[in-house]
PASESE-420939 format. One record per residue (C-alpha): residue in three letters; chain; x, y, z. Coordinates in Angstrom, 2 decimals, decimal comma. Example, Ala and Ser with C-alpha at 12.3 -4.5 7.8 and 13.67 -1.06 7.14 Angstrom:
# residues 2
@resn:ALA; chain:A; u:12,30; v:-4,50; w:7,80
@resn:SER; chain:A; u:13,67; v:-1,06; w:7,14
# end
This chain:
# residues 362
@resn:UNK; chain:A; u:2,41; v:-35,99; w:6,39
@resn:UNK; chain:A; u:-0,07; v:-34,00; w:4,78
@resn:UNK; chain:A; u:0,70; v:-33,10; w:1,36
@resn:UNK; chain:A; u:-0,51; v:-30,48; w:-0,81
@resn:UNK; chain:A; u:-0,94; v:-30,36; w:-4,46
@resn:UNK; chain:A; u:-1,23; v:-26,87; w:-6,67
@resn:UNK; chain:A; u:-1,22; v:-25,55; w:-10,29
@resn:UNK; chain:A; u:-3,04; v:-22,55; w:-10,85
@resn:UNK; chain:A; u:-3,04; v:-18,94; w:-9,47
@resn:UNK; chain:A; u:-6,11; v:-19,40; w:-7,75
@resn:UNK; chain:A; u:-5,25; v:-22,48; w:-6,03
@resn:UNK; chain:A; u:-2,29; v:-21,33; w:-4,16
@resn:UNK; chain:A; u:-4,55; v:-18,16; w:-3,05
@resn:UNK; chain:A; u:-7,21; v:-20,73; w:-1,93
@resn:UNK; chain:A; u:-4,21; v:-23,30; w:0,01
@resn:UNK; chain:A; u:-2,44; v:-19,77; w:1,30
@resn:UNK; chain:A; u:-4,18; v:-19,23; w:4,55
@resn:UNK; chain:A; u:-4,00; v:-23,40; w:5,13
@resn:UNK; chain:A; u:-0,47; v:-23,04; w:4,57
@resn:UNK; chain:A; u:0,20; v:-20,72; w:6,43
@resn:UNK; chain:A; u:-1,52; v:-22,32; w:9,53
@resn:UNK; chain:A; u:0,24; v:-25,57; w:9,28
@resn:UNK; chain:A; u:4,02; v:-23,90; w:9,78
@resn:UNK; chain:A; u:1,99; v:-21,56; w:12,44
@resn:UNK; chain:A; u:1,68; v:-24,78; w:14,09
@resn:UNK; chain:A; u:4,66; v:-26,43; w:13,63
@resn:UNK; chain:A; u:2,77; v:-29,45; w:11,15
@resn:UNK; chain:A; u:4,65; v:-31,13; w:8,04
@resn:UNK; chain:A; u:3,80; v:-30,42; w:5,10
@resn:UNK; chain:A; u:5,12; v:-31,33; w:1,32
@resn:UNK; chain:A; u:3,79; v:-28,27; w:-1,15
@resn:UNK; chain:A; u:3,84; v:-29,66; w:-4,60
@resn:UNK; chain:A; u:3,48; v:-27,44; w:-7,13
@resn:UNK; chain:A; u:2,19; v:-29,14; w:-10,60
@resn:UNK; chain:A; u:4,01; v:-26,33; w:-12,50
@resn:UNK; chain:A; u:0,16; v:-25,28; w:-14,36
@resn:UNK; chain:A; u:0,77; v:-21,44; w:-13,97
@resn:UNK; chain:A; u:4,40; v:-22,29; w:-12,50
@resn:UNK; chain:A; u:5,60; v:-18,57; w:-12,95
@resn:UNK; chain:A; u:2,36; v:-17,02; w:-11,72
@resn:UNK; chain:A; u:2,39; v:-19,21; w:-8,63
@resn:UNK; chain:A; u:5,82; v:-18,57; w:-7,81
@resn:UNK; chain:A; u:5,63; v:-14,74; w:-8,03
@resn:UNK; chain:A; u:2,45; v:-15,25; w:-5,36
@resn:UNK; chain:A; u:4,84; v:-17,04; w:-2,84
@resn:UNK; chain:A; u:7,36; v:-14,35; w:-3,08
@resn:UNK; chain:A; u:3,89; v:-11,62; w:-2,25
@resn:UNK; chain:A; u:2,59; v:-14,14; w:0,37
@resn:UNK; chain:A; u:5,99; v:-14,57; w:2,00
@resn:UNK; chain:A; u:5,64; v:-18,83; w:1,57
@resn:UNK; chain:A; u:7,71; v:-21,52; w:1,51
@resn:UNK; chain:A; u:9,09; v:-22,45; w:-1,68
@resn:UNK; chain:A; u:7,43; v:-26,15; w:-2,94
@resn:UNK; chain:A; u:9,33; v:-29,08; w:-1,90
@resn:UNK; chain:A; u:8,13; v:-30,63; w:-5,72
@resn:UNK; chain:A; u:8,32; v:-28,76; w:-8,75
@resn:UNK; chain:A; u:7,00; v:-30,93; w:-11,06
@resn:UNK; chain:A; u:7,13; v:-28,56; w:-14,11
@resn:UNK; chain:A; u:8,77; v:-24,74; w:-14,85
@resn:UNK; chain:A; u:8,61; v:-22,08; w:-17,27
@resn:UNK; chain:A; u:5,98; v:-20,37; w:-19,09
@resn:UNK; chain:A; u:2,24; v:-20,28; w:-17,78
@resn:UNK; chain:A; u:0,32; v:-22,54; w:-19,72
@resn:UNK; chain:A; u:-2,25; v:-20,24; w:-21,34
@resn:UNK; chain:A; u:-3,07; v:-22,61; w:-24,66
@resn:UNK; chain:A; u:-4,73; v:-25,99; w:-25,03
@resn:UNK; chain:A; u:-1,41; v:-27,54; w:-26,86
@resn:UNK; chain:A; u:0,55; v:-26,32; w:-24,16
@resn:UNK; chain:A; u:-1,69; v:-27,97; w:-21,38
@resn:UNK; chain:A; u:-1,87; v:-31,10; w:-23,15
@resn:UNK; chain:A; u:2,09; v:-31,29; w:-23,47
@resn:UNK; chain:A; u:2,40; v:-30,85; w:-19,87
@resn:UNK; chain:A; u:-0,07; v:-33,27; w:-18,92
@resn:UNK; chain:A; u:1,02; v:-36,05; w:-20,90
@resn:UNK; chain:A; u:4,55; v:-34,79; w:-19,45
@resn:UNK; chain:A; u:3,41; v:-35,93; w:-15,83
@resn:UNK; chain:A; u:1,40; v:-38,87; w:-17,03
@resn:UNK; chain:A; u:4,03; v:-40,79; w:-18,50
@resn:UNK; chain:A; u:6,29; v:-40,66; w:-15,55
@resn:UNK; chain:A; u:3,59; v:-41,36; w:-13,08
@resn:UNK; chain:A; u:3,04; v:-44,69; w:-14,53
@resn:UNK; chain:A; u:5,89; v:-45,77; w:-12,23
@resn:UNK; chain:A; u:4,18; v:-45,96; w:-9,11
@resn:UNK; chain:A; u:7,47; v:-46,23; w:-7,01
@resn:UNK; chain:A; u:8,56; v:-42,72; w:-9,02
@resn:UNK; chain:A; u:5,22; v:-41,33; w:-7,59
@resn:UNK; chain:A; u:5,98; v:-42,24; w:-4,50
@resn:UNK; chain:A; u:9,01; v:-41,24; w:-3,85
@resn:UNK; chain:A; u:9,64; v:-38,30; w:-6,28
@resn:UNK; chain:A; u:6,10; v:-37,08; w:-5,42
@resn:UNK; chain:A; u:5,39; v:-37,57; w:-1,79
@resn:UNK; chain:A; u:8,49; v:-38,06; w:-0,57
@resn:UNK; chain:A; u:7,95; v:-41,68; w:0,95
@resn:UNK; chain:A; u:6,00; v:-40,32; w:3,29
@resn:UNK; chain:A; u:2,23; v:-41,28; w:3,75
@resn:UNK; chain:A; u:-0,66; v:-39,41; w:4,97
@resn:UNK; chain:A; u:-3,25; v:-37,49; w:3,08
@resn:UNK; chain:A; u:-3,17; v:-34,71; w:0,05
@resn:UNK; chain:A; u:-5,33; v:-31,97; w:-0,35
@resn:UNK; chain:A; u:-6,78; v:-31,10; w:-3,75
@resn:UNK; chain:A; u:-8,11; v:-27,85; w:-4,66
@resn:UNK; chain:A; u:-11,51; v:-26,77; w:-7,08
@resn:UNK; chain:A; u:-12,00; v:-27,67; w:-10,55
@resn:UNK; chain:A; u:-8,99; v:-27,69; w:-12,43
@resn:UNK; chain:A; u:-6,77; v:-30,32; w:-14,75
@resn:UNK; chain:A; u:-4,81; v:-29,58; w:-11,41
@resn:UNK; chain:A; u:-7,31; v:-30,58; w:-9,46
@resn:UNK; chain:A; u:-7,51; v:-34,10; w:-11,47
@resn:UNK; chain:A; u:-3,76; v:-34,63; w:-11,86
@resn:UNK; chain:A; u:-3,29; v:-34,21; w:-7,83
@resn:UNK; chain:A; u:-5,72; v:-36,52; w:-7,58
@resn:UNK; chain:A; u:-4,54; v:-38,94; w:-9,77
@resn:UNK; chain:A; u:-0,86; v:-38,92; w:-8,04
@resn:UNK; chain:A; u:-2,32; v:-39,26; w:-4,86
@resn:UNK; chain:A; u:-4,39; v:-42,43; w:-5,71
@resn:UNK; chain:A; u:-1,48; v:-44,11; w:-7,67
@resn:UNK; chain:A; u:0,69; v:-43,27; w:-4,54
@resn:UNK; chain:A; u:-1,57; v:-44,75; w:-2,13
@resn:UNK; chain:A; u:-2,21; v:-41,58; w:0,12
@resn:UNK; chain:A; u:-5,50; v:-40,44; w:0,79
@resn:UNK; chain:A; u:-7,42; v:-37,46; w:-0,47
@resn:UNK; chain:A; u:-9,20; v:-34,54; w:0,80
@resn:UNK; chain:A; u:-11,07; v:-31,87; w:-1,59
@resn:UNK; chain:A; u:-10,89; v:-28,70; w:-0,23
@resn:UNK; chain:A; u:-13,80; v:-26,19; w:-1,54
@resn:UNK; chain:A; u:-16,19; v:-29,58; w:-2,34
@resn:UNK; chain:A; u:-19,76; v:-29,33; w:-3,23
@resn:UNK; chain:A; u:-20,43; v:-26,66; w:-5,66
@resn:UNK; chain:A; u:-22,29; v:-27,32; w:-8,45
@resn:UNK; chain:A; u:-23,30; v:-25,23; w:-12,01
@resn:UNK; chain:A; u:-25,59; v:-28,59; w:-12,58
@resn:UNK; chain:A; u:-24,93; v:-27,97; w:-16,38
@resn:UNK; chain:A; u:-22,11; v:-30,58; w:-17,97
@resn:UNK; chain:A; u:-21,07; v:-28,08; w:-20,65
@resn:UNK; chain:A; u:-20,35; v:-24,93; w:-18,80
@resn:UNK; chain:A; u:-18,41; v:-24,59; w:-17,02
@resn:UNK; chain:A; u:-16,60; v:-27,11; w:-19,06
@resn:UNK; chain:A; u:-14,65; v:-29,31; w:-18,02
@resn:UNK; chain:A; u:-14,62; v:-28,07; w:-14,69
@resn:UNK; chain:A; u:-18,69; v:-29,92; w:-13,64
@resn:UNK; chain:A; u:-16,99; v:-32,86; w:-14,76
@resn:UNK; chain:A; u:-13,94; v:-32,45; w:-13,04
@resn:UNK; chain:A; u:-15,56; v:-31,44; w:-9,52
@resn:UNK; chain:A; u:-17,81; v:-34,83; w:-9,97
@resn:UNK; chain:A; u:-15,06; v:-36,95; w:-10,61
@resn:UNK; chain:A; u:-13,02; v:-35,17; w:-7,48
@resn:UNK; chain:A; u:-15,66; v:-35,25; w:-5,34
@resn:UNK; chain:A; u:-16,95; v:-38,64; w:-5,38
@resn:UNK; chain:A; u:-12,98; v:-39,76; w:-5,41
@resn:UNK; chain:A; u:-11,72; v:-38,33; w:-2,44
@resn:UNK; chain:A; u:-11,78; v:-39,57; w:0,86
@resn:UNK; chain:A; u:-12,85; v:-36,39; w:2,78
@resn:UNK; chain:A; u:-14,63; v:-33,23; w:1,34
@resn:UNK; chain:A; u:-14,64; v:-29,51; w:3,05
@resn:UNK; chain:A; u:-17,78; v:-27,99; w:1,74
@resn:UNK; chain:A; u:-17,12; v:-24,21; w:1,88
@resn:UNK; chain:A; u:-21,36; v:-23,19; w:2,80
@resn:UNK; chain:A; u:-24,25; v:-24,78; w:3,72
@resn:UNK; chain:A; u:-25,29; v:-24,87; w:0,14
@resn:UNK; chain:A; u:-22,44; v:-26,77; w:-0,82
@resn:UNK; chain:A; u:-22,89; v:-29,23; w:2,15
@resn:UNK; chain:A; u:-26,53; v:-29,62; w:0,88
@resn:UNK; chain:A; u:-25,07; v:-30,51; w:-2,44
@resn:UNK; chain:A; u:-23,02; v:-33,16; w:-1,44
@resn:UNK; chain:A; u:-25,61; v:-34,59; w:0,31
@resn:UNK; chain:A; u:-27,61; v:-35,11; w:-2,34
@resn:UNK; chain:A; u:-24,60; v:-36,80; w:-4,13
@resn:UNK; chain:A; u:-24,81; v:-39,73; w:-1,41
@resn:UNK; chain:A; u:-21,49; v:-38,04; w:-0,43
@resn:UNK; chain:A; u:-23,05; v:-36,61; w:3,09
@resn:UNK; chain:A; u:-20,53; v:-38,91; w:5,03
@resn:UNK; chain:A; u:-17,79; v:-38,20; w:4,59
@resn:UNK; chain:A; u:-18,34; v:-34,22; w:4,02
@resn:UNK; chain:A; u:-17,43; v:-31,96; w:6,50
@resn:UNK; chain:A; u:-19,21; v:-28,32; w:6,62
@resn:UNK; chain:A; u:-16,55; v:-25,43; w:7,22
@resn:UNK; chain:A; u:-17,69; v:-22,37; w:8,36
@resn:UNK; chain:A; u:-16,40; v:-20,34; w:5,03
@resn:UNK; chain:A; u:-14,10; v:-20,20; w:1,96
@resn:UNK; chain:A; u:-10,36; v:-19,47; w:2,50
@resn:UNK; chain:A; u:-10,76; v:-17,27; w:0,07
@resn:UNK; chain:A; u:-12,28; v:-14,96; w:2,55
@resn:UNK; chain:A; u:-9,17; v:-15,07; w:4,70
@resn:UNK; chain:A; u:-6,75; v:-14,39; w:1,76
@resn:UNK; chain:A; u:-8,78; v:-11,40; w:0,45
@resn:UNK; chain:A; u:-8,55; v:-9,98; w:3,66
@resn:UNK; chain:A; u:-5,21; v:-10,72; w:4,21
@resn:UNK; chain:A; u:-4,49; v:-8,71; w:0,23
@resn:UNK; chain:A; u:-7,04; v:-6,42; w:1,60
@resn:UNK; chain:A; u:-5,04; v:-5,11; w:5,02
@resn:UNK; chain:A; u:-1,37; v:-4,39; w:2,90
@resn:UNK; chain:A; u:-1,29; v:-0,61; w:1,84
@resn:UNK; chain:A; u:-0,88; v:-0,54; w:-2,15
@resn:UNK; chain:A; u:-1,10; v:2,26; w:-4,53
@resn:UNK; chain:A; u:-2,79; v:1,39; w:-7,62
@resn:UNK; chain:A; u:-1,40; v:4,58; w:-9,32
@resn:UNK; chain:A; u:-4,52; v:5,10; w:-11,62
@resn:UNK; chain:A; u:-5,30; v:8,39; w:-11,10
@resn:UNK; chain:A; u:-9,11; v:7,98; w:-10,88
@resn:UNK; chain:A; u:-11,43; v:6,42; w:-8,62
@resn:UNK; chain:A; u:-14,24; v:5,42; w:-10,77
@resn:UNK; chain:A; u:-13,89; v:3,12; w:-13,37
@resn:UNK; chain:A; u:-15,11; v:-0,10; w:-14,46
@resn:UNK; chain:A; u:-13,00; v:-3,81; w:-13,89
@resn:UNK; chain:A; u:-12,84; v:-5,95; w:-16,41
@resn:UNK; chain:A; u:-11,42; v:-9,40; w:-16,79
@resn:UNK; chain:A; u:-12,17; v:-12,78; w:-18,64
@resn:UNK; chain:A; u:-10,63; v:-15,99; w:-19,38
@resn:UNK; chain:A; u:-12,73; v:-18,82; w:-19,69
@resn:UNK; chain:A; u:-12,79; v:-21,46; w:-22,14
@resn:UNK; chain:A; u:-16,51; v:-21,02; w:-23,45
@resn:UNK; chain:A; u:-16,04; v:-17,57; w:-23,40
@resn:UNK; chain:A; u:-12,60; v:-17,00; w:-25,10
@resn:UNK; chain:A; u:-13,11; v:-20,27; w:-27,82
@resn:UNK; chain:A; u:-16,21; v:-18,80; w:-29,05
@resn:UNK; chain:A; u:-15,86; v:-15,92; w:-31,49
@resn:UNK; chain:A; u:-19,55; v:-14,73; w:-31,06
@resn:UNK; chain:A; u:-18,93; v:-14,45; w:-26,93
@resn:UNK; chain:A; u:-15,87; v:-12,45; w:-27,70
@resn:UNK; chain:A; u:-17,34; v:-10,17; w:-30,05
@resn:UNK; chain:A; u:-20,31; v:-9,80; w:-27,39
@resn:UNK; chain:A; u:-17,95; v:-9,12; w:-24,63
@resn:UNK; chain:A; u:-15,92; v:-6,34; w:-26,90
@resn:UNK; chain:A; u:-19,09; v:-4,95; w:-27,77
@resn:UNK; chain:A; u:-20,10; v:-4,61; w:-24,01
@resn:UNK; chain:A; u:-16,75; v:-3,04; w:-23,24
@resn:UNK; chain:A; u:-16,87; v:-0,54; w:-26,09
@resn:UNK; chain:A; u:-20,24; v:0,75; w:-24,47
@resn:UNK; chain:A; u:-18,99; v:0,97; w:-21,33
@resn:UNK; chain:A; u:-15,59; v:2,66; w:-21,97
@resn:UNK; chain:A; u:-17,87; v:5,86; w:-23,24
@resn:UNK; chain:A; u:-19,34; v:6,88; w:-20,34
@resn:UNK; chain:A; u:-16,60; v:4,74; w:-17,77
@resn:UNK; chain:A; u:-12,73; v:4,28; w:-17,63
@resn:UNK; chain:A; u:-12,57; v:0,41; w:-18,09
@resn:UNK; chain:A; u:-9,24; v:-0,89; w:-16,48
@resn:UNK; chain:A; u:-8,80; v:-4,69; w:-17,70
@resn:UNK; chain:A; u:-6,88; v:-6,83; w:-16,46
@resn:UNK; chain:A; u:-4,95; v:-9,61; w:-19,34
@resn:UNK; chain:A; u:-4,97; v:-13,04; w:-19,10
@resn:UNK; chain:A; u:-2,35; v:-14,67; w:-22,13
@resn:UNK; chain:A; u:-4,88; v:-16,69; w:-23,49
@resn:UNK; chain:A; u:-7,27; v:-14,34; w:-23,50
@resn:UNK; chain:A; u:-5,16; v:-11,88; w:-25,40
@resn:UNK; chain:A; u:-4,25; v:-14,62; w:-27,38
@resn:UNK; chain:A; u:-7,89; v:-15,40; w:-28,73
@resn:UNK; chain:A; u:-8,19; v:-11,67; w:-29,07
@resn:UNK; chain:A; u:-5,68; v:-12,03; w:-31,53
@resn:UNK; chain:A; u:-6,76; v:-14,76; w:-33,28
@resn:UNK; chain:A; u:-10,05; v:-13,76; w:-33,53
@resn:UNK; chain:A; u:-8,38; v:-10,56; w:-34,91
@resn:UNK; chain:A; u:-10,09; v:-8,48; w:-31,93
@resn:UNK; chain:A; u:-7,23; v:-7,27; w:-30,58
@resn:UNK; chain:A; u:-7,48; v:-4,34; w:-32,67
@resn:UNK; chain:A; u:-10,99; v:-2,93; w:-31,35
@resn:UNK; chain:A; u:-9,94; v:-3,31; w:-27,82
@resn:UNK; chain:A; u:-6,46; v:-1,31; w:-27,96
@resn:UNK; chain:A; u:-8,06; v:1,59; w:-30,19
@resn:UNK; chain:A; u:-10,90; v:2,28; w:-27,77
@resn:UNK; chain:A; u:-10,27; v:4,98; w:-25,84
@resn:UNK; chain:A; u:-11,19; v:5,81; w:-21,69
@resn:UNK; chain:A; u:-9,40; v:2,43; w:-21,54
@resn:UNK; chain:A; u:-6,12; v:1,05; w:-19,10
@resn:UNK; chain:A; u:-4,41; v:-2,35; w:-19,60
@resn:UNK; chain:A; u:-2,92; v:-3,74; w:-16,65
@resn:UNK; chain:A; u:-0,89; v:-7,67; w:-16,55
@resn:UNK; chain:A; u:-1,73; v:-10,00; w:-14,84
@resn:UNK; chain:A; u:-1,16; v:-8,53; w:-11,06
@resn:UNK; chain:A; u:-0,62; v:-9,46; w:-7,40
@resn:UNK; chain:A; u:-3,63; v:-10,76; w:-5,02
@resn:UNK; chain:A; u:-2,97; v:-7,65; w:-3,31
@resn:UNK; chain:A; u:-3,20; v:-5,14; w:-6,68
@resn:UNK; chain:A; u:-6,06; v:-7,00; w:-7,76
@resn:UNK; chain:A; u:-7,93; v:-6,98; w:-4,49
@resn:UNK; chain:A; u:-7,71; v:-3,41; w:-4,03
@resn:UNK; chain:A; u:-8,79; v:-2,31; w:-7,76
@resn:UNK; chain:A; u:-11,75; v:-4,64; w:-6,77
@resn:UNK; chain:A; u:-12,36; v:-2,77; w:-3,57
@resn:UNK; chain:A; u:-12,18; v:0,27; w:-5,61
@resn:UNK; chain:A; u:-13,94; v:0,15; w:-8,59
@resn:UNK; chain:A; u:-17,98; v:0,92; w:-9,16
@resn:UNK; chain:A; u:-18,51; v:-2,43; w:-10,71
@resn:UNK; chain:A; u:-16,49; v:-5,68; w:-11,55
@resn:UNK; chain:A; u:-17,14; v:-7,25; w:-14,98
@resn:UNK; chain:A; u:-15,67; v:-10,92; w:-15,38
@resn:UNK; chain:A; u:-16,03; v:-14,67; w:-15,96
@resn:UNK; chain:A; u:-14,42; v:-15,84; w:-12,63
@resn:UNK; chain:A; u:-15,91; v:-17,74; w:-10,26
@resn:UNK; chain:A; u:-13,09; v:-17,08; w:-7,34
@resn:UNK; chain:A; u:-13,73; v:-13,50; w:-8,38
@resn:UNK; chain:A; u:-17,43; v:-13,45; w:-7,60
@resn:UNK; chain:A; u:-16,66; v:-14,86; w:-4,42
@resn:UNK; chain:A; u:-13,84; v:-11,86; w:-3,93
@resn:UNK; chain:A; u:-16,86; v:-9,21; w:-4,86
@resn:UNK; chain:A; u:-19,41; v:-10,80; w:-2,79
@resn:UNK; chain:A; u:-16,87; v:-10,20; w:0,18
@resn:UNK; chain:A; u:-16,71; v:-6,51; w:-0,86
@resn:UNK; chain:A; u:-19,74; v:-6,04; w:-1,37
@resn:UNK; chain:A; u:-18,58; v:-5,11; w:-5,55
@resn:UNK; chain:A; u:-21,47; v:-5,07; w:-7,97
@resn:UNK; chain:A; u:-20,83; v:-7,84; w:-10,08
@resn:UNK; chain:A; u:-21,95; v:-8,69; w:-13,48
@resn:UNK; chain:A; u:-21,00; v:-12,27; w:-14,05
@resn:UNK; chain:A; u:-20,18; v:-12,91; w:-17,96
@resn:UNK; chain:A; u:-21,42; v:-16,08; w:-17,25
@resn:UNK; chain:A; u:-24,67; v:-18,78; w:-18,34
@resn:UNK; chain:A; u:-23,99; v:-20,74; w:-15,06
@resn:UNK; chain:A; u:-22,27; v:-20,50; w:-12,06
@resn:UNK; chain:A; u:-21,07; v:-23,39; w:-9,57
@resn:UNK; chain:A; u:-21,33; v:-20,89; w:-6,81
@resn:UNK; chain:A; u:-24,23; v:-19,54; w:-4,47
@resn:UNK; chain:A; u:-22,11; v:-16,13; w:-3,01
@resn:UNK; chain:A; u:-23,38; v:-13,04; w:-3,82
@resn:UNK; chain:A; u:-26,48; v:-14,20; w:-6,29
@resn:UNK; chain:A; u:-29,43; v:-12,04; w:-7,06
@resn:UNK; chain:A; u:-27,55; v:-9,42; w:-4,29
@resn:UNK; chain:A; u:-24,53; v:-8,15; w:-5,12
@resn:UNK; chain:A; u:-24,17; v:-10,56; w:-8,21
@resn:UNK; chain:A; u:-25,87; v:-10,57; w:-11,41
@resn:UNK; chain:A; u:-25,64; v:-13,96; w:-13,65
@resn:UNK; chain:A; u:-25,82; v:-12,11; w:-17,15
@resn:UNK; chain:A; u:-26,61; v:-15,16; w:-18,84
@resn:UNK; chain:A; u:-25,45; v:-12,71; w:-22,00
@resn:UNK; chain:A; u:-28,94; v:-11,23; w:-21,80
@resn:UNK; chain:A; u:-28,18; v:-7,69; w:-23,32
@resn:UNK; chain:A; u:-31,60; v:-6,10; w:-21,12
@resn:UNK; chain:A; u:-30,55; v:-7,95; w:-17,73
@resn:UNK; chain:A; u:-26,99; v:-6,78; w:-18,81
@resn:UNK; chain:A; u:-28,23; v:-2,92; w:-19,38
@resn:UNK; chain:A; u:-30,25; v:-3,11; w:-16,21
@resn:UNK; chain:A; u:-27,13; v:-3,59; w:-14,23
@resn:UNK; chain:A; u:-24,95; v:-1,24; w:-15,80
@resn:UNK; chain:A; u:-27,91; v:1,43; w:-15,50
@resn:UNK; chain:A; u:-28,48; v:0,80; w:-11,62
@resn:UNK; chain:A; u:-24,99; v:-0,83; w:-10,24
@resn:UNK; chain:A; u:-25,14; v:1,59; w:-7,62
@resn:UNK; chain:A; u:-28,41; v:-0,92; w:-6,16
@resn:UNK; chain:A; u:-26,63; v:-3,87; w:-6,20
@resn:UNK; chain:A; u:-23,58; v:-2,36; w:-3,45
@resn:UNK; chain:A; u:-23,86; v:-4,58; w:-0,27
@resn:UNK; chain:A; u:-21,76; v:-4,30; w:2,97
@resn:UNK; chain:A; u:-18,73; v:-6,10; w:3,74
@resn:UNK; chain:A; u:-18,85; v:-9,37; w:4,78
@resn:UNK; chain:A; u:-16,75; v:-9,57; w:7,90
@resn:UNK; chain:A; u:-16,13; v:-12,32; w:10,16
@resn:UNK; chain:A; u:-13,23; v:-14,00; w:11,75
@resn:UNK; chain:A; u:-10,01; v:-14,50; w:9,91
@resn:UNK; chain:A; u:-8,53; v:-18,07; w:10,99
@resn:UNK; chain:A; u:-11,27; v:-20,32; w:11,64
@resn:UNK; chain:A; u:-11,69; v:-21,79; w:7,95
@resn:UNK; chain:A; u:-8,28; v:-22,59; w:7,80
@resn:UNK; chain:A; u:-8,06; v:-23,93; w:11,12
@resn:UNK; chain:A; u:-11,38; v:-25,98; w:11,14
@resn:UNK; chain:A; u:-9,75; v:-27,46; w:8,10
@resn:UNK; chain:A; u:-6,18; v:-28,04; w:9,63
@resn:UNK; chain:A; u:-7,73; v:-29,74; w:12,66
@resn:UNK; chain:A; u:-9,52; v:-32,27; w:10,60
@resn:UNK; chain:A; u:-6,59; v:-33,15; w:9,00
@resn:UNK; chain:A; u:-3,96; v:-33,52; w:12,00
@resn:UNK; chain:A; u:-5,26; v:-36,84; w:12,44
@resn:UNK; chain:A; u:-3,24; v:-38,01; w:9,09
@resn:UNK; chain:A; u:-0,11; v:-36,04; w:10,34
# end
């Protein structure tokens, strides 16, 4: 059987065209969620029209603060040190292979499970690489670990395949012909949604990462950045909890909910979020899947970021800020220069490359 393990929001978006294609084809599959962003994850079946998980391994809020994640960790560690419960709570005595997504403590505990339970394991979107151990942190660390632990890697570009080469890891790496991200974006893409904004030019913001939102001298940086935006653009920003969260702590809330010319939005569907991409004049954020989203639109991109483990979109359509307040003012200034076209191509053949490599373990 082929079983797949998910936690996070962006996971499920990445697993959604894969899963899709295995009931397409009539193949077994166990979906386990790991309960990470368990009420974020569920509301993206419901969009995506999936399946409901066979495992549910954890429920209730979205875990959006370190003592949180750390409770529900240990919460899954200490009953996966019964191998036998792993085995048959997890996978369902069946055997096979499980697929692993990214960079995640998702991507770490799925893993783990599927070790202890004796399946093997493929890592889907293997090979990228920020080559710096602190940031993105702990994802490097987590990828490494991943990718040298799993029994078959999909490397989503060539870049990524070259990477993995140079790990040693060449053999048993398989080069895919694109991210199933691309599929998923256009699948949110086609669906007809009204954003009900009542402009057409504004700026997207949205940020959530750990060495951004932990360090009070980023956040005041990135408030600062918004504040000079929001005078001459509508800024629509989309929350993450732990982001707002800091913002609170931090006692920045404040600042951002005075400023004016600016439009809070939760956090949204694929679809919503896809099309406010699609429409904005340039996307400000500290996500990774997000510059791959741009890069697929063709979105100027500033990336509120020192490093990035990914190649799309860099030095065209995607500018690594680095925080450097002159590269930063360039792009603002002339966003209009880094547009690029859409990237088209066929929807299907990621996620079906992938799901003929694995009907071998079915």
């Amino acid at each position: 059987m082929i079983h797949i393990t998910i936690g996070t929001k962006a996971q499920l978006i990445k697993m959604t065209p894969i899963l899709f294609l295995l009931k397409k084809r009539g193949i077994a599959y166990n979906l386990i969620d790991l309960g990470q962003h368990s009420l974020i994850t569920g509301d993206l079946r419901d969009e995506f029209g999936l399946d409901a998980p066979r495992v549910c391994l954890s429920s209730g809020d979205n875990i959006s603060t370190v003592a949180q994640g750390i409770s529900w960790l240990m919460g899954i560690f200490i009953r996966s040190l019964s191998s036998s419960w792993i085995r048959e709570k997890v996978f369902l005595n069946k055997g096979g292979i499980c697929l692993i997504h990214g960079d995640t403590a998702s991507t770490l505990l799925g893993l783990y499970l599927a070790k202890r339970g004796g399946l093997k394991v493929a890592h889907v979107e293997a090979g990228l690489r920020s080559f710096c151990w602190s940031e993105p942190f702990p994802e490097e660390l987590i990828r490494i670990i991943a990718m040298r632990s799993s029994d078959l890697l999909f490397a989503p570009s060539k870049w990524a395949f070259e990477n993995l080469s140079a790990m040693g890891l060449k053999n048993k790496s398989v080069l895919m012909p694109g991210n199933t991200g691309y599929e998923t974006t256009r699948m949110s893409l086609s669906k007809a949604i009204d954003l009900h904004l009542g402009m057409k030019d504004f700026c997207l913001v949205t940020f959530h990462r750990m060495e951004n939102i932990y360090s009070r001298k980023r956040m005041l940086f990135i408030i600062g950045l918004i504040e000079q935006i929001a005078r001459e653009l509508p800024i629509v920003f989309v929350q993450h909890g732990s982001t707002i969260n800091q913002l609170r702590k931090y006692k920045l809330l404040d600042r951002l909910e005075k400023m004016e010319n600016r439009h809070y939005f939760r956090i949204l569907s694929h679809s919503h979020f896809i099309h406010l991409l699609d429409t904005c004049r340039f996307v400000i954020t500290d996500g990774g899947s997000i510059q791959e989203e741009a890069y697929y639109l063709g979105k100027p991109c500033l990336l509120l970021r020192k490093f990035t483990e990914r190649d799309e979109g860099l030095n065209r359509n995607v500018v690594l800020s680095r925080f450097e307040e002159e590269k930063i003012r360039y792009f603002i200034r002339h966003s209009a220069d880094f547009v690029q076209p859409l990237v088209t191509g066929e929807c299907g053949c990621i996620s079906g490359a992938i799901v003929d490599a694995l009907e071998q373990y079915v």
